[in-house]
N, C-alpha and C positions, 0 to 999 in steps of 0.2 A: 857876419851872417850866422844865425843861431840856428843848427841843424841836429833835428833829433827826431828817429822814426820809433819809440817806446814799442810798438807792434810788432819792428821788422827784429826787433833785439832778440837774442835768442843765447838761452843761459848756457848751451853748452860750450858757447865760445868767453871765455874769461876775456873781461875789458882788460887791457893796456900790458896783454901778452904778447902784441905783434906793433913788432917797431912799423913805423909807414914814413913815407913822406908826401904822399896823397891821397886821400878819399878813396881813391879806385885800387889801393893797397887793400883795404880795409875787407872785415865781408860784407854785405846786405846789410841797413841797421845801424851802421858802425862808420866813425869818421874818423880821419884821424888829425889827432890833437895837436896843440902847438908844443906839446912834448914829444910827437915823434912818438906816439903810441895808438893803434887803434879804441875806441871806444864809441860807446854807444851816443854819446854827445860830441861833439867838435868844442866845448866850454869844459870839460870834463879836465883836473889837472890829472893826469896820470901822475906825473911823478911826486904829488905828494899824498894821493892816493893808496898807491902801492908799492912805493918804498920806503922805506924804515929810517931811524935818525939816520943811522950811521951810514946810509948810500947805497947798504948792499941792496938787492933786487931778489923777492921772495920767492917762492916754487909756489904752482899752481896745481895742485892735486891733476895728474893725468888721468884717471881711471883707476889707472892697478900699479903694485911695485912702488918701487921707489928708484930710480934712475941714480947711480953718481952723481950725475949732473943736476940735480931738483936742489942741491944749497943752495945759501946765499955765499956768493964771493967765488963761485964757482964759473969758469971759462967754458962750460958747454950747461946744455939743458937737455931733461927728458922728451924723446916726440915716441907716443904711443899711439897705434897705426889699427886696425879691426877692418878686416874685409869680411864682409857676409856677403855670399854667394858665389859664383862662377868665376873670379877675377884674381886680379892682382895690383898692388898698389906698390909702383918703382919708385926710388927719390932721389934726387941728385948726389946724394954724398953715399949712393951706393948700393943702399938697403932695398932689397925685394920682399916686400909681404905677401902672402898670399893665406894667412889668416888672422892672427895675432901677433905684433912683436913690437917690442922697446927699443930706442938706440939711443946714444946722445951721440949731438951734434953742436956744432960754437954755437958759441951763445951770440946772436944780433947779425947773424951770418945767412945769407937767403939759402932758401932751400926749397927746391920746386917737386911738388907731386905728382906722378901721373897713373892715372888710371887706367887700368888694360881690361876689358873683358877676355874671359878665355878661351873664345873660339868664334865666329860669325854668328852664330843662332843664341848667343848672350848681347848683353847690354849692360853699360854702364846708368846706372840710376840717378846715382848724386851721392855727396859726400856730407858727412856730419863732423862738428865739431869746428877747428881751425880752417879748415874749408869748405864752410858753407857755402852754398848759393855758389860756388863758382865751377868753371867747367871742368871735364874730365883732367886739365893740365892746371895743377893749382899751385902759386908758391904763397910761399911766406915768410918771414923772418923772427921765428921767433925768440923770445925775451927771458921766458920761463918757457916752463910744463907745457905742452900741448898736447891734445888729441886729435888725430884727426880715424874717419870712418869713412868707407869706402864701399856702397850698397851695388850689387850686378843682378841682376837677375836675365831668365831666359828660358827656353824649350830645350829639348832634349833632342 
C-alpha cells in the first residue's frame, strides 16, 4: 500500500530522524518505513537516503548550537526544546524547559515529552517541530538532531 500525504508533510520535522515501527509512531504526514524510520512516504528508503557509505548516521541541524551528540558515530544526539508562553516542557530522561534548552540523550532510545501549562487560566496550544500534530504527552525516538516546540498560551 502506497501512502503519502505531500500536504500533511511539514519541513520542520526532518524525514527519517525518528526510528518507528508503526505508522501511528510517526507525526501527521509521515509513515513509517520498512527501514524503521518516519518519513513522509511509507516507499521512502531512509537508509539510503540519509546515511553515508560508511554507516554512520548524519546530524540534522536542531535550530541552534551544536550539541556533542549531532556527529556521526556518536552514542546520543542533540533534542532542542522552545517553550513560548506560560508553560513548561518535562521529558523523561529528566530535563525541564521552561524556555529554551539543549540536552543530549542516546541515540534510538524513546523519550517522551510532556506539556505543562503554568497554572489553570493557561493552555497548552500544540507543539512544533518532532512533535507535531500530537498531544500535550508526545514521545519519540530519536535518530539525529531534533527539535521540538511547545506553544501555551492564556489570561492573566
Amino acid at each position: 500500500m502506497l501512502w503519502f500525504c505531500a500536504a500533511c508533510y511539514s519541513p520542520d520535522v526532518p524525514e527519517c530522524a525518528l526510528a518507528c515501527t508503526v505508522d501511528t509512531d510517526c507525526i501527521s504526514g509521515q509513515a513509517c518505513t520498512k527501514d524503521g524510520l518516519c518519513a513522509a512516504s511509507a516507499e521512502t528508503k531512509c537508509a539510503e537516503k540519509s546515511a553515508p557509505v560508511d554507516g554512520s548516521i548524519p546530524s540534522i541541524d536542531a535550530g541552534s548550537g551544536s550539541g556533542s551528540g549531532s556527529g556521526s558515530g556518536s552514542t546520543t544526539v542533540s533534542v532542542h526544546v522552545t517553550v513560548d508562553g506560560p508553560g513548561k516542557v518535562s521529558s523523561s530522561s529528566g530535563q525541564v524547559c521552561t524556555s529554551d534548552c539543549t540536552f543530549d540523550v542516546a541515540k534510538a532510545m524513546p523519550i517522551t515529552f510532556t506539556a505543562t501549562a503554568s497554572s489553570e487560566n493557561q493552555h497548552f496550544v500544540g507543539w512544533t517541530g518532532a512533535c507535531l500534530a500530537q498531544p500535550a504527552v508526545c514521545h519519540a525516538t530519536p535518530i539525529t538532531a531534533i527539535s521540538v516546540g511547545a506553544k501555551f498560551m492564556g489570561g492573566g
